[in-house]
N, C-alpha and C positions, 0 to 999 in steps of 0.2 A: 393394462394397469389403469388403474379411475385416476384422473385427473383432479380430483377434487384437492381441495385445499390440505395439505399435508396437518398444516398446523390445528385445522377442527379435527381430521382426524385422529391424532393420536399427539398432540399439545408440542409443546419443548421438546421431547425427544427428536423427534425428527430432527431438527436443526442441532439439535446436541452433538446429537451422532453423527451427521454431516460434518459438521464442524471439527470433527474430531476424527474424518476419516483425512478432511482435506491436509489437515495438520499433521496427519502421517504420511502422508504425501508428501508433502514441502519437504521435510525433513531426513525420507528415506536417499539412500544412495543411488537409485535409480537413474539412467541419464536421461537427459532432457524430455525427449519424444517419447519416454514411456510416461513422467508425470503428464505430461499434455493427454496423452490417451486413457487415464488415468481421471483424470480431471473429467472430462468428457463423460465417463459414465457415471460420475457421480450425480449427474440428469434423473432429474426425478422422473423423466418420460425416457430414459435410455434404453436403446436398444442394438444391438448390433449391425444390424443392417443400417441403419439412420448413422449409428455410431461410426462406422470405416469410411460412411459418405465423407462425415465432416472431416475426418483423420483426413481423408486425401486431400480435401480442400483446403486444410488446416498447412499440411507437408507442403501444396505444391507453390500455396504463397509464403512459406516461410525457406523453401530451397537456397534462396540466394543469400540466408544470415551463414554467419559464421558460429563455429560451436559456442562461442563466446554468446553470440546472439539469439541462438536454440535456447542456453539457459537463463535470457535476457527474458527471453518467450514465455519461458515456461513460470518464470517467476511473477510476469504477470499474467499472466493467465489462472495464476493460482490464487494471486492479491484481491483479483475482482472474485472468484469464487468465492472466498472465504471472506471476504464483504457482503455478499448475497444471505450468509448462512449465520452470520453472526445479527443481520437487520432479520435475519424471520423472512427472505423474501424467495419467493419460488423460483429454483435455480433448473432451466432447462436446457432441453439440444437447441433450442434457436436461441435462447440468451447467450450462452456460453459459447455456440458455434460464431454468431457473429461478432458478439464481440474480441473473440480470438480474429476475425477476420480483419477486425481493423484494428486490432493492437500489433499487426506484424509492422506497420512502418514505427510504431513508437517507440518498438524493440530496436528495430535498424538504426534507429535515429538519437539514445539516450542510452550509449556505452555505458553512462555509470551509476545509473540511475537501479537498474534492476540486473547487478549484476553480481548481490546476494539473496537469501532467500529473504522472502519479504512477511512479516508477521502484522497484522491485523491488529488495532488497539483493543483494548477491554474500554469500551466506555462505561460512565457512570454520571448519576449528576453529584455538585459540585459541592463538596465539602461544606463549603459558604452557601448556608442557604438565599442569603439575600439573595445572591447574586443569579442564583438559579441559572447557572451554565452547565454544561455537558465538558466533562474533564475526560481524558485516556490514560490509561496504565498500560505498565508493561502488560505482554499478555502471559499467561501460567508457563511459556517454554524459555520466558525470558525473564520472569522474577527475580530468579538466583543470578541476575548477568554476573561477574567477576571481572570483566577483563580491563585489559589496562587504559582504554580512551573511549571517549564519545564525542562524535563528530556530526554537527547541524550538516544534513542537505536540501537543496533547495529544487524541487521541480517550477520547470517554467523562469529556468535562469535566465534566460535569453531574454526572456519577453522584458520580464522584472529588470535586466541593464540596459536595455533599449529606452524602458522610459524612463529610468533617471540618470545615467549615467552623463548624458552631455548636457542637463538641466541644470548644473550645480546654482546656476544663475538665481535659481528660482527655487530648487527645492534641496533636501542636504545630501548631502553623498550619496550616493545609492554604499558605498561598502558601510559609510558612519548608521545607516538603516539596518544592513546585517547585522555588523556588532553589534546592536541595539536586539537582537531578535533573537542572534545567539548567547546574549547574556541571559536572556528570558527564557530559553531554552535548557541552558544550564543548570540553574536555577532551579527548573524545576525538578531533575533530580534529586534536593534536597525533600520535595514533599513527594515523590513519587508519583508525582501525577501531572499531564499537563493542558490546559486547555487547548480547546477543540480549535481556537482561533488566535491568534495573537494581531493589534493593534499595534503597528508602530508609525508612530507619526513621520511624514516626511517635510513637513512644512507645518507653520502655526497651526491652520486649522482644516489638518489633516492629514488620514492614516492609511501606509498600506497596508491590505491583508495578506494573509497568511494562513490557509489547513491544513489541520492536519492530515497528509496519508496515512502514513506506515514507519514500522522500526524495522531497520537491516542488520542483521549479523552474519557472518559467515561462520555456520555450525561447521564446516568443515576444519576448520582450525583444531586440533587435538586438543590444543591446552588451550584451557578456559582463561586462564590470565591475560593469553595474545588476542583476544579478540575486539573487535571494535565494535559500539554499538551505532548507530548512524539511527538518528532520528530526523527523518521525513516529511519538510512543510511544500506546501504548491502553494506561488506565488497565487493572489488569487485576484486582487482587484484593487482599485483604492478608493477611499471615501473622503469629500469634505466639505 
């Protein structure tokens, strides 16, 4: 198969369609290690032989998770694919293989973090043209959400209460920082759209960040009412 650039060859489609094979993936009933292998040939260079390589390498570092963990795996495994395909960017067996290779300890290590299936924003730019930022919407499997809550999480908790949490001396709460971030959160449910970053100050003159990942639902829920939406910020840095 040519290597060339998918996207000179034959435009948008190709990522359309990707994008559309992976999101049937996320979503089918499949258990864990068939999306993984799954995922895998969606490699714009896939092949079989290269493909069962990875698969074993893929098994024989992820052996010690628990099934809880396999679907921890597979759910990121499938976040960063369908991040490749919605940027336009050339999704292969060594992209995909390694970085499966090093998301097994993120999986072992962030019980609750991907332990629903995990949906990709719709970016756009920003309503506000002043402002000229990059907002995210729900994406098309999650427009109609219905259900009864939505819940801020936060990646990179740890790091984010390490450095404020015994500072109060000097900077504010680190939880008076969340509810500031979860009100900003909420909130934007009303416009349906949320920025790619949120700025929350921690001190006079200056702010943690905050980006956006991903939104979680558990599509396995039958009834659409019981479902939780969980929208997905990673602590990210601070400025001042």
């Amino acid at each position: 198969m040519s290597m060339n650039n998918p996207l000179e060859e034959m435009g948008n489609k190709y990522f359309e369609d990707l994008l559309q094979r992976i999101r049937e993936i996320k979503i089918s009933g499949q258990p864990p290690k068939r999306k993984i292998a799954e995922i895998l040939a969606t490699a714009y260079d896939y092949n079989d032989e290269d493909g069962k390589s990875w698969l074993s390498m893929i098994t024989a570092r992820s052996a010690s998770l628990d099934d809880g963990g396999h679907l921890r795996f597979a759910n990121c495994l499938i976040l960063h694919a369908e991040g490749y395909a919605v940027s336009h960017t050339l999704l292969t067996m060594k992209t995909i293989g390694e970085y499966a290779a090093e998301c097994v300890h993120e999986a072992c290590n962030n019980q609750h973090i991907y332990e629903h299936p995990c949906f990709y924003g719709d970016y756009e730019e920003d309503a506000d043209e002043e402002s000229n930022e990059m907002t995210v919407s729900l994406p098309r499997e999650l427009a109609d959400f219905k259900g009864s809550s939505v819940i801020l999480k936060i990646k990179g908790m740890d790091r984010f209460v390490d450095t404020f949490c015994n500072r109060d001396t000097y900077y504010r709460r680190a939880y008076a920082i969340l509810a500031d971030l979860d009100k900003e959160v909420l909130e934007g449910l009303e416009n349906g759209f949320w920025p790619t970053w949120y700025m929350i100050p921690y001190k006079e003159w200056g702010d943690a960040m905050f980006e956006f990942s991903h939104f979680e639902v558990d599509l396995r829920e039958p009834d659409a009412e019981y479902r939780t939406l969980y929208i997905v910020y990673r602590y990210d840095t601070t400025v001042s």
